[in-house]
SERO-4910 file (N, C-alpha, C, O; in steps of 0.05 Angstrom, whole numbers):
BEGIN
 pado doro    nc1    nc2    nc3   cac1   cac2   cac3    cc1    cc2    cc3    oc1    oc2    oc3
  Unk    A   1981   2019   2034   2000   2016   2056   2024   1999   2048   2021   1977   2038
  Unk    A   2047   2010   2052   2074   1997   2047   2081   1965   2072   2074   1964   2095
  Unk    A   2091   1950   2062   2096   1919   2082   2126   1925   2084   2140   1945   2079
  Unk    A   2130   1899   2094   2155   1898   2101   2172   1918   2116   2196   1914   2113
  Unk    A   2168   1930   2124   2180   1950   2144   2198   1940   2168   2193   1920   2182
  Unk    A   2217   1954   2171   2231   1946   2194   2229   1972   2217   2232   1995   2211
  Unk    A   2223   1963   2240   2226   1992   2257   2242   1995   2278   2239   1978   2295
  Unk    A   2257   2010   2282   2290   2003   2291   2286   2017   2313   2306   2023   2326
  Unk    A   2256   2029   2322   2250   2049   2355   2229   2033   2371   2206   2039   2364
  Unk    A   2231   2021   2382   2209   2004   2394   2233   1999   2430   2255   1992   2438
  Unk    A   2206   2011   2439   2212   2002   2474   2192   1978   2490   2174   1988   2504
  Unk    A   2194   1959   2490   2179   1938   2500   2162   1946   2521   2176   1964   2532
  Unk    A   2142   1945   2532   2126   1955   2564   2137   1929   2582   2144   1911   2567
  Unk    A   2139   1926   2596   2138   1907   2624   2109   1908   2636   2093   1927   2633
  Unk    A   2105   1887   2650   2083   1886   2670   2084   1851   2689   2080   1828   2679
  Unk    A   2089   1857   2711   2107   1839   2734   2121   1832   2726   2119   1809   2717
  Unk    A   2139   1842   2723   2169   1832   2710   2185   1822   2686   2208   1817   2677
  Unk    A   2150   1822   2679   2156   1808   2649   2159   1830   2621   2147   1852   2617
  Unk    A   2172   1820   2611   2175   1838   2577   2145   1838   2559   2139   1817   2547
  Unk    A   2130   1859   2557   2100   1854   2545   2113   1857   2514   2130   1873   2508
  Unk    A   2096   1832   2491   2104   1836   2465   2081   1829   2451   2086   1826   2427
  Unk    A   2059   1826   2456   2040   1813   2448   2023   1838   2428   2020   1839   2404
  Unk    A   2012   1859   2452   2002   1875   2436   2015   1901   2428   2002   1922   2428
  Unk    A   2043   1901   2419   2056   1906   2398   2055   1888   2382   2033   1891   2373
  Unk    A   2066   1866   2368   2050   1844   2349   2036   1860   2333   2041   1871   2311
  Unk    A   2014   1859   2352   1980   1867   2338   1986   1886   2324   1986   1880   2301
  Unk    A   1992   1913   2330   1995   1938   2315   2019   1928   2303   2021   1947   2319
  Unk    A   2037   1919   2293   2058   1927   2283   2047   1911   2254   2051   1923   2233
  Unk    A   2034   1884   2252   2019   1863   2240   1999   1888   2222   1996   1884   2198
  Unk    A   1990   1904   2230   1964   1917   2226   1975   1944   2219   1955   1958   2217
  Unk    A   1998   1959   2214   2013   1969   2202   2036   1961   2177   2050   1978   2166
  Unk    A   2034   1933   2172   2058   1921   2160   2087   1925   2169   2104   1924   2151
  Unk    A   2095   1928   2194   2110   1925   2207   2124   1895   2205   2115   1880   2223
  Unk    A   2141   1883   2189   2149   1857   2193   2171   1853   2216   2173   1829   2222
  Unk    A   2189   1869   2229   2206   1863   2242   2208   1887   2247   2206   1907   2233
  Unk    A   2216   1882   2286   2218   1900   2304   2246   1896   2312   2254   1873   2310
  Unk    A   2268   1921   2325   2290   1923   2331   2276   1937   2367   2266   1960   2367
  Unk    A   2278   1923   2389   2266   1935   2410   2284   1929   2427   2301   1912   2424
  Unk    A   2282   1949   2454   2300   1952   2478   2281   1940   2498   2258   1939   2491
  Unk    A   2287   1930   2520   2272   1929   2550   2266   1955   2556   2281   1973   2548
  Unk    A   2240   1960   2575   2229   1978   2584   2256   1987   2618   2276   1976   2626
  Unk    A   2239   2013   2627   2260   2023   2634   2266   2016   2653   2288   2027   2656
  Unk    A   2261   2000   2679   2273   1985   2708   2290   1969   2697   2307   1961   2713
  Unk    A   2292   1960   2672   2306   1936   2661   2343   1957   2652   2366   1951   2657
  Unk    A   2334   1981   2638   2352   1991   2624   2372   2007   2642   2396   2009   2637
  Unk    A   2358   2017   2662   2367   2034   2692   2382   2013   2708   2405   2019   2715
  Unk    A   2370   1985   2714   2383   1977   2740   2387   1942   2738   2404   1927   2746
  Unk    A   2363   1941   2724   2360   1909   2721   2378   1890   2691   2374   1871   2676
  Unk    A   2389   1903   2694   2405   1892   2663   2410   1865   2650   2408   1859   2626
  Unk    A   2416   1850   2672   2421   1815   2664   2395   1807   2657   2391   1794   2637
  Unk    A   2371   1818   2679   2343   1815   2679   2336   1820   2647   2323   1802   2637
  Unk    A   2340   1833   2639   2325   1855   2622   2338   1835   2592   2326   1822   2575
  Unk    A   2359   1840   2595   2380   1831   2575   2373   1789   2566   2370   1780   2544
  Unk    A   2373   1772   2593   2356   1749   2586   2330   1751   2580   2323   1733   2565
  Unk    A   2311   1765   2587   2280   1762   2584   2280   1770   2553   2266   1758   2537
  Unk    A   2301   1796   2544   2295   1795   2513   2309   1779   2493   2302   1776   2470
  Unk    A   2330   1768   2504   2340   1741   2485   2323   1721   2490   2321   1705   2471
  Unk    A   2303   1715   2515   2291   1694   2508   2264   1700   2486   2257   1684   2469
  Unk    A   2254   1723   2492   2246   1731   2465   2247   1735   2436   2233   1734   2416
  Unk    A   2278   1739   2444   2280   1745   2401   2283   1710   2398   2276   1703   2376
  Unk    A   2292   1689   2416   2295   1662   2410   2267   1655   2407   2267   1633   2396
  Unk    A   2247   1661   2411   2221   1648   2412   2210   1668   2384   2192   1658   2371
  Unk    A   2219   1696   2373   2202   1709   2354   2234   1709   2336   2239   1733   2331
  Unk    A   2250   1696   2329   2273   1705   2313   2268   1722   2287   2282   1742   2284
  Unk    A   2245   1716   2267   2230   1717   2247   2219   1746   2254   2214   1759   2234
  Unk    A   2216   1753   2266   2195   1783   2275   2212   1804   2296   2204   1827   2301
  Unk    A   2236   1792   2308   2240   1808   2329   2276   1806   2336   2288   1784   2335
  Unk    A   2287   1828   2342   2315   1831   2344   2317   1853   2368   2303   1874   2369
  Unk    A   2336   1844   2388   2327   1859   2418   2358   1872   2421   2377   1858   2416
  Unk    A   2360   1897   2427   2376   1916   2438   2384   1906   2468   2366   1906   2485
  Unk    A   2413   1896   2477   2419   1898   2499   2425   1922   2520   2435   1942   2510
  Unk    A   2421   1921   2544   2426   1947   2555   2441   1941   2581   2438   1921   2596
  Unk    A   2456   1958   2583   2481   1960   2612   2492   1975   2620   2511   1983   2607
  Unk    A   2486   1990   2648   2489   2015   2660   2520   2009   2652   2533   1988   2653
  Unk    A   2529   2039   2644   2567   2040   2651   2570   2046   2672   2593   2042   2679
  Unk    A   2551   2060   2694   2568   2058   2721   2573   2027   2733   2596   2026   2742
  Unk    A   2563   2006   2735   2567   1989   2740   2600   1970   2727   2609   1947   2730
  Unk    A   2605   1986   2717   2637   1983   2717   2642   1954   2701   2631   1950   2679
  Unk    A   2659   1936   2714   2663   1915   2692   2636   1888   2692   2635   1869   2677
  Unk    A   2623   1892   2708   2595   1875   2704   2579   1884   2686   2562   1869   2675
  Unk    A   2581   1918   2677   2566   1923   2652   2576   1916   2629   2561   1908   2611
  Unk    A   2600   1916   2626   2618   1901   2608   2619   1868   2610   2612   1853   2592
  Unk    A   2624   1862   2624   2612   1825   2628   2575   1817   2620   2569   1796   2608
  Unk    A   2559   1833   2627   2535   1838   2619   2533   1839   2589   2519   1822   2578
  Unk    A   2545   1857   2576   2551   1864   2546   2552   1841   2534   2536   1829   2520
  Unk    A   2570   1836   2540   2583   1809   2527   2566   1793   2528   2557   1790   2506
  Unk    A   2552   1775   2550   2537   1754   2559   2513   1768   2537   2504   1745   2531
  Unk    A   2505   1776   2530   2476   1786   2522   2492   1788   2495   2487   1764   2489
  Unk    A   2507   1796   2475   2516   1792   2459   2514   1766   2445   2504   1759   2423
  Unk    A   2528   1752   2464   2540   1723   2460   2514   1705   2455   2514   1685   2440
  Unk    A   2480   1717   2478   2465   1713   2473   2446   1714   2443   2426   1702   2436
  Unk    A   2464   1736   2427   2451   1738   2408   2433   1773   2397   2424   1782   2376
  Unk    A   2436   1778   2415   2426   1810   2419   2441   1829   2399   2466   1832   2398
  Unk    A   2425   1842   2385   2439   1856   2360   2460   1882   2370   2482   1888   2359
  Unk    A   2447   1898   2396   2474   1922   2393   2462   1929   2421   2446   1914   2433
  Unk    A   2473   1955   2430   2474   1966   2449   2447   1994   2446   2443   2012   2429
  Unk    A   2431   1981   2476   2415   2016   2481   2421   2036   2509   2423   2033   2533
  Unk    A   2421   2058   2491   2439   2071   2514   2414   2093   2519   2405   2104   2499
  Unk    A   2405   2101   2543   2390   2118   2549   2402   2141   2576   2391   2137   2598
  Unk    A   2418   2157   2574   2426   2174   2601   2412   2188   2617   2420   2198   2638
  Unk    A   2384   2189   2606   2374   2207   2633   2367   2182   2652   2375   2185   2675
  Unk    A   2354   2158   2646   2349   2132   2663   2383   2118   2673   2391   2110   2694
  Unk    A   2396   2120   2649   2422   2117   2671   2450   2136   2681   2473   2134   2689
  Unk    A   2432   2151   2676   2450   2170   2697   2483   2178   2684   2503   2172   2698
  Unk    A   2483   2188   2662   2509   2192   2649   2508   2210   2626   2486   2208   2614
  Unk    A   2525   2228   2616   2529   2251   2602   2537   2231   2567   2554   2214   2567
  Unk    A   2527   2235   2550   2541   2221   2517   2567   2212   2513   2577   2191   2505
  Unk    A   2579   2245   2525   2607   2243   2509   2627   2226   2535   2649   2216   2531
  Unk    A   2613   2226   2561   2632   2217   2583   2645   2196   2578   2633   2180   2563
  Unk    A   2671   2189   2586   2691   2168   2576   2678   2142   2603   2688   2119   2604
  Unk    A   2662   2148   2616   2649   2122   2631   2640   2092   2602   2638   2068   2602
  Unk    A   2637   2109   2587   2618   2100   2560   2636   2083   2551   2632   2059   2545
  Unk    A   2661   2099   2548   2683   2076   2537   2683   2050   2536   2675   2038   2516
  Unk    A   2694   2036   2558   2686   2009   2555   2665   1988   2544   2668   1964   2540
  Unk    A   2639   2007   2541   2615   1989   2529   2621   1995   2500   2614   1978   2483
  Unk    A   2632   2018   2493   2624   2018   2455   2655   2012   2455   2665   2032   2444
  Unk    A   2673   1999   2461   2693   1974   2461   2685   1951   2449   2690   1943   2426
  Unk    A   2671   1941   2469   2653   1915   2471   2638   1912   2450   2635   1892   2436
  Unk    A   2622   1943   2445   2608   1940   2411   2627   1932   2392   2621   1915   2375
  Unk    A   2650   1942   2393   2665   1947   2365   2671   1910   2364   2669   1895   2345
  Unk    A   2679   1905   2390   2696   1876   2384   2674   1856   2379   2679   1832   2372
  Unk    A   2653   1865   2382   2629   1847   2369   2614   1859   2345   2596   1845   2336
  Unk    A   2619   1877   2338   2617   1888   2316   2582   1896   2314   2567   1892   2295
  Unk    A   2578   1909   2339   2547   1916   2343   2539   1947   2347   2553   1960   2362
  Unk    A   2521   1956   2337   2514   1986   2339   2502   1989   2351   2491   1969   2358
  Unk    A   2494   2013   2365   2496   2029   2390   2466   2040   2388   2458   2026   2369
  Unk    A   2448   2053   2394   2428   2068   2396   2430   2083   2423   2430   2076   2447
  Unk    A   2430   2108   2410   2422   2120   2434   2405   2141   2439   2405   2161   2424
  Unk    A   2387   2139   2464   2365   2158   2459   2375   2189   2461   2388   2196   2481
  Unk    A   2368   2207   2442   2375   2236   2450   2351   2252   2445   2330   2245   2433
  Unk    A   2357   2277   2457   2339   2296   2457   2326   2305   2490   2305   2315   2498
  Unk    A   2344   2297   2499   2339   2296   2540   2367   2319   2543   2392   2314   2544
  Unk    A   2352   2347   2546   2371   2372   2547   2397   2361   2574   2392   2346   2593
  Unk    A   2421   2372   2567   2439   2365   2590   2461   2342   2585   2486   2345   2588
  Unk    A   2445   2313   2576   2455   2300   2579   2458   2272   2554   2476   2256   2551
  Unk    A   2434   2275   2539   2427   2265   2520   2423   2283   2492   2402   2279   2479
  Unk    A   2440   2301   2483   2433   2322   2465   2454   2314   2435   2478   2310   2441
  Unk    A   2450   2312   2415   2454   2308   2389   2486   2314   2386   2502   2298   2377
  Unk    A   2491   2335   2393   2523   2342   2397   2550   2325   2405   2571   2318   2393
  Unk    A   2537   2322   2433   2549   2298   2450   2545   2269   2441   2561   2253   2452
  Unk    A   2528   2259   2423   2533   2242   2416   2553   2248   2387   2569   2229   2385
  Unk    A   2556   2266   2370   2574   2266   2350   2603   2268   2371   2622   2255   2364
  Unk    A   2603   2283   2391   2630   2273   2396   2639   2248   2407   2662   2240   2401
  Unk    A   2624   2236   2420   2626   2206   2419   2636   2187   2397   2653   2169   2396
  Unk    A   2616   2200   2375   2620   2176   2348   2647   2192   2339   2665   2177   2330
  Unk    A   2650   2212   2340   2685   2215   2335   2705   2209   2356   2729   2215   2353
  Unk    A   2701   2204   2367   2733   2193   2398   2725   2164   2379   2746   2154   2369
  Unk    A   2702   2149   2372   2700   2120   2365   2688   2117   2333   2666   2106   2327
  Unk    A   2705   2127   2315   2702   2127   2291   2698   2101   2280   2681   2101   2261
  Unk    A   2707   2082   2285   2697   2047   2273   2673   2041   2281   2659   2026   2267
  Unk    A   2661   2051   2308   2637   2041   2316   2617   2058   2300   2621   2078   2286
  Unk    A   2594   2045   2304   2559   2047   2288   2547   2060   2303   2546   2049   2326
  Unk    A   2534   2084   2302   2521   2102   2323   2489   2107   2325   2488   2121   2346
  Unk    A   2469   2103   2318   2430   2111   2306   2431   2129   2341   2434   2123   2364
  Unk    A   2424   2154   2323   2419   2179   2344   2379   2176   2342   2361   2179   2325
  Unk    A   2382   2169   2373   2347   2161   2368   2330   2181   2378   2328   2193   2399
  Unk    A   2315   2183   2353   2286   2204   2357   2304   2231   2345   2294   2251   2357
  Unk    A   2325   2239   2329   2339   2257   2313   2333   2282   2342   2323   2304   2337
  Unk    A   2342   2271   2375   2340   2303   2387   2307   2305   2399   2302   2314   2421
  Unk    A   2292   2299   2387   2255   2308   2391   2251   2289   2409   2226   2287   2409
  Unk    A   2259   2271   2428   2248   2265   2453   2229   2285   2471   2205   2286   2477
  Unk    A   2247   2297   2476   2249   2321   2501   2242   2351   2488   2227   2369   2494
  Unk    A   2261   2346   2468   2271   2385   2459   2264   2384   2434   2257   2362   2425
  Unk    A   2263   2403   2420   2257   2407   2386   2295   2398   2378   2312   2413   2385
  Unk    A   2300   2377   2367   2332   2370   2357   2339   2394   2338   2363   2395   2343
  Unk    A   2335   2413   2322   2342   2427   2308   2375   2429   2306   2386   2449   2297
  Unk    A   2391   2406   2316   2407   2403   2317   2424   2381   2305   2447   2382   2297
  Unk    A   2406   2361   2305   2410   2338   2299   2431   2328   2273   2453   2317   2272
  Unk    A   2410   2341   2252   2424   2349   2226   2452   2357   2222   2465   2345   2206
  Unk    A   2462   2376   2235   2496   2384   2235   2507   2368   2252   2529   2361   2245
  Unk    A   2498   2355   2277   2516   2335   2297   2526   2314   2278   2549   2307   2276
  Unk    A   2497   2302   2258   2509   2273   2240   2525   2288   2220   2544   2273   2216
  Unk    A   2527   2300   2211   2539   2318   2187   2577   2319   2198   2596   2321   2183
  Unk    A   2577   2316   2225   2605   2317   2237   2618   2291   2242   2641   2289   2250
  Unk    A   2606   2277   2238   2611   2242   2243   2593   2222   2222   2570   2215   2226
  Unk    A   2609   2215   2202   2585   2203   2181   2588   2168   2191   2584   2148   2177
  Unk    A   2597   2168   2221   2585   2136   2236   2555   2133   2250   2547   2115   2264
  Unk    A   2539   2155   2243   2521   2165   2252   2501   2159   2234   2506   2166   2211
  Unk    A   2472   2144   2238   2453   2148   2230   2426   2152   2248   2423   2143   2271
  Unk    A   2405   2169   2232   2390   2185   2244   2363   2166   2245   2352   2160   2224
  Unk    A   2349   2152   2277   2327   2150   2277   2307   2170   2265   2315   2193   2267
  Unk    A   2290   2167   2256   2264   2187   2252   2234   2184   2264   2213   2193   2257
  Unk    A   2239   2173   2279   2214   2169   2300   2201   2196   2321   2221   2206   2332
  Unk    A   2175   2210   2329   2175   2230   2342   2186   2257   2328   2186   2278   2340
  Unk    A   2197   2255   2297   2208   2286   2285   2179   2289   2267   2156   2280   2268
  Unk    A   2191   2307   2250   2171   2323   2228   2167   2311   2202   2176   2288   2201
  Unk    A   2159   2317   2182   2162   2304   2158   2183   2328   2147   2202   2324   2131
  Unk    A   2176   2354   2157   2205   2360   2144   2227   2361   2147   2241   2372   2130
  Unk    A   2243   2346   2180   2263   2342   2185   2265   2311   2172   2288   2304   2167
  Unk    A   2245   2291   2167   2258   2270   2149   2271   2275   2127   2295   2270   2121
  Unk    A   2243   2290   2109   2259   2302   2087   2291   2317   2084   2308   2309   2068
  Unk    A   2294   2340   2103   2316   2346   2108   2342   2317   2120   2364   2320   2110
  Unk    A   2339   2300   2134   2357   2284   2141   2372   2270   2122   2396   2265   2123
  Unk    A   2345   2262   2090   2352   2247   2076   2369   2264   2048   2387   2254   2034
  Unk    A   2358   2288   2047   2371   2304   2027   2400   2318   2044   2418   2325   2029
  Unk    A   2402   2321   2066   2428   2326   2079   2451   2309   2081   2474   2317   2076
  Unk    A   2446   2285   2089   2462   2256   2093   2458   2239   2087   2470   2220   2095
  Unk    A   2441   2238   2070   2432   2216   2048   2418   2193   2051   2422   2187   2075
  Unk    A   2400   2173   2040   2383   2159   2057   2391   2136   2068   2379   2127   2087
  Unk    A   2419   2120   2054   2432   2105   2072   2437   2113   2102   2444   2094   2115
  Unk    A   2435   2140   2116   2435   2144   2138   2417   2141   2154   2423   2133   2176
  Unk    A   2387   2147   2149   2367   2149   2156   2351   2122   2159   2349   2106   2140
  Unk    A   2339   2117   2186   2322   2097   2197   2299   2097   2200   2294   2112   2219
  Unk    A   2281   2089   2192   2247   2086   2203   2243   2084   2228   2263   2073   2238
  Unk    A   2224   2090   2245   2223   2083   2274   2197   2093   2280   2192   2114   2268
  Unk    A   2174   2082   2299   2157   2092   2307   2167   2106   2343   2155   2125   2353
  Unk    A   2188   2094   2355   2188   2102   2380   2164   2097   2401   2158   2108   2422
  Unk    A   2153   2078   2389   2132   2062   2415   2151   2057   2434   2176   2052   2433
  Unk    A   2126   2061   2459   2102   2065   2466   2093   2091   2458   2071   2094   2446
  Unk    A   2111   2116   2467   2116   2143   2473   2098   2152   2440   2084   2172   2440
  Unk    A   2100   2137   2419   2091   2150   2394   2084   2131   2387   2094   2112   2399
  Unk    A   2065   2124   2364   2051   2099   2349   2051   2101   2321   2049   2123   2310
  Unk    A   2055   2075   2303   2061   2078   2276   2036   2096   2264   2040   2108   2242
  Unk    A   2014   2099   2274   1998   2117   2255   2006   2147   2239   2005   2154   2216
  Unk    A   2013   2159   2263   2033   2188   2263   2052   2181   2240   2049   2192   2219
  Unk    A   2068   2166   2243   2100   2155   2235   2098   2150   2212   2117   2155   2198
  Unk    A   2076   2141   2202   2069   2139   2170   2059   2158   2157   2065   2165   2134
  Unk    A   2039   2170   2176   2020   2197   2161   2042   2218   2161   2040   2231   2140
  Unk    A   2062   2227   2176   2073   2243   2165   2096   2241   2146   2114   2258   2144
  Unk    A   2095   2211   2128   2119   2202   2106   2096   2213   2087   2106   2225   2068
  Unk    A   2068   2212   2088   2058   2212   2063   2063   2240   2040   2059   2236   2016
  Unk    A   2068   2259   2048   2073   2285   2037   2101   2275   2025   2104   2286   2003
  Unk    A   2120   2261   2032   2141   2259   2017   2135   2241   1994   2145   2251   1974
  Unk    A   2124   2222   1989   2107   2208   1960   2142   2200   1956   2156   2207   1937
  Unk    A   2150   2183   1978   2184   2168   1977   2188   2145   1959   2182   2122   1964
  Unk    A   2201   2154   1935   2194   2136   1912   2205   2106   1923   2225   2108   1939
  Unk    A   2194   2077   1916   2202   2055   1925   2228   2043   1934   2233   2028   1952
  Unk    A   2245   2058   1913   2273   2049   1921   2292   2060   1954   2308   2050   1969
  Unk    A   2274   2092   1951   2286   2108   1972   2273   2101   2001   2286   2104   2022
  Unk    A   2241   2091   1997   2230   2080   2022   2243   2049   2033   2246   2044   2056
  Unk    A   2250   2031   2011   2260   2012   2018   2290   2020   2025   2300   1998   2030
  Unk    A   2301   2033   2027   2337   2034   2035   2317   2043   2070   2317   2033   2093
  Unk    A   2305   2064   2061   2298   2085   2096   2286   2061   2108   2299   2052   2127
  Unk    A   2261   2048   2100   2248   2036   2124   2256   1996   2121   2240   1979   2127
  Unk    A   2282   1990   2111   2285   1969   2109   2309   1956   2104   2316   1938   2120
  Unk    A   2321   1960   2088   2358   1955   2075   2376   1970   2098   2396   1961   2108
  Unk    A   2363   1996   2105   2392   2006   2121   2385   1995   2156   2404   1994   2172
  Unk    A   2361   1987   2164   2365   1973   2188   2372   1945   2189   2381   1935   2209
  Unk    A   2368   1928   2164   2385   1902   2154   2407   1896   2158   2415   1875   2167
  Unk    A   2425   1921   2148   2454   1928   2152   2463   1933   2177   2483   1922   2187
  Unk    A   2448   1954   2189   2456   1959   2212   2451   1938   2237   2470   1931   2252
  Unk    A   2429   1931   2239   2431   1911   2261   2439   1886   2246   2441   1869   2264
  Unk    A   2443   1878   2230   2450   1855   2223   2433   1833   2228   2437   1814   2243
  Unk    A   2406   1836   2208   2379   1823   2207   2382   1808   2179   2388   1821   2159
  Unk    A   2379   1785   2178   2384   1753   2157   2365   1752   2156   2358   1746   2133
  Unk    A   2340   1757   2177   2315   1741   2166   2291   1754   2147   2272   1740   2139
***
């Protein structure tokens, strides 16, 4: 089993209000998981944002060493999602998670604007979940990352949320600000991601809760990913991207 791993798809559970991190720990410890890149669960990402956004800075301040938290902020909420941004930034929070079917918004919609602003002037990358037909689809996010070519884009779950992504691959191919979660795909769309756009693009991710690192590893093993190429995929390129020191 390979260590040091970084996993850049992790959704926290809640239970009374609180952010659950404990038994993720366990499995991530028991996988060699050393550092998690995680969002708030979804009342937090939909509606509760300030909520959501302090409960996980007080987290990554209490796990700095193990844990780096995704802020989240409805864009309908207008310039308090943007004041939110910032405050959670300023907190320390590595980038932005954007999910549209929980908040209610299309990829490419210019509502979006103002938050991947706020990324750029803080110099933080974006995640966003795709593969939710309609509104969350691989496409729409490449036109996004082209209206915002300086900003950092990780298309999460490459499309396979919801739908088979079979798309995914040509959307990043149109915007090289784009890199591809691999959490929830195939072993042969990794393979394909990394021989298409190369492995500086490509991210490790289990996508917990929804998927668990057991899957997420067993299907790397058929690729036999020589050391240098597993360390850029499952470690150097989320270093870079979220901007992880420890």
């Amino acid at each position: 089993m390979r260590t040091n791993v970084i996993d850049s798809a992790v959704r926290l559970p809640a239970k009374d209000g609180r952010i659950e991190v404990d038994d993720w720990f366990a499995l991530a410890e028991r996988w060699g998981i050393s550092h998690t890149v995680a969002s708030p669960p979804d009342e937090f990402v939909a509606v509760y944002n300030d909520e959501g956004n302090a409960l996980m800075a007080d987290l990554v301040e209490q796990y700095p060493n193990r844990l780096s938290g995704l802020a989240v902020a409805n864009p309908w909420y207008g310039k308090k999602a943007v004041d939110s941004l910032k405050k959670a930034f300023e907190r320390g929070l590595c980038g932005l998670y954007l999910h549209p079917p929980r908040q209610g918004f299309q990829l490419a919609e210019s509502v979006l604007d103002p938050l991947i602003e706020v990324c750029m002037e803080y110099d933080k990358a974006i995640y966003a979940h795709t593969g939710t037909p309609i509104c969350a689809m691989p496409f729409q996010l490449a036109e996004l990352a082209r209206r915002f070519g300086e900003a950092t884009f990780v298309m999460g779950h490459m499309g396979w949320s919801d739908f088979a992504g079979y798309d995914a691959i040509p959307a990043a191919q149109q915007s090289p600000n784009i890199l591809l979660d691999t959490s929830y795909t195939t072993t042969g769309l990794v393979k394909g991601a990394i021989d298409a756009i190369g492995v500086d693009r490509v991210l490790f991710g289990t996508g917990y809760p929804q998927s668990r690192p057991g899957p997420e590893f067993e299907k790397l093993k058929p690729l036999n990913l020589p050391d240098d190429i597993f360390n850029k995929y499952a470690n150097e390129n989320a270093r870079r991207v979220w901007r992880i020191k420890t």
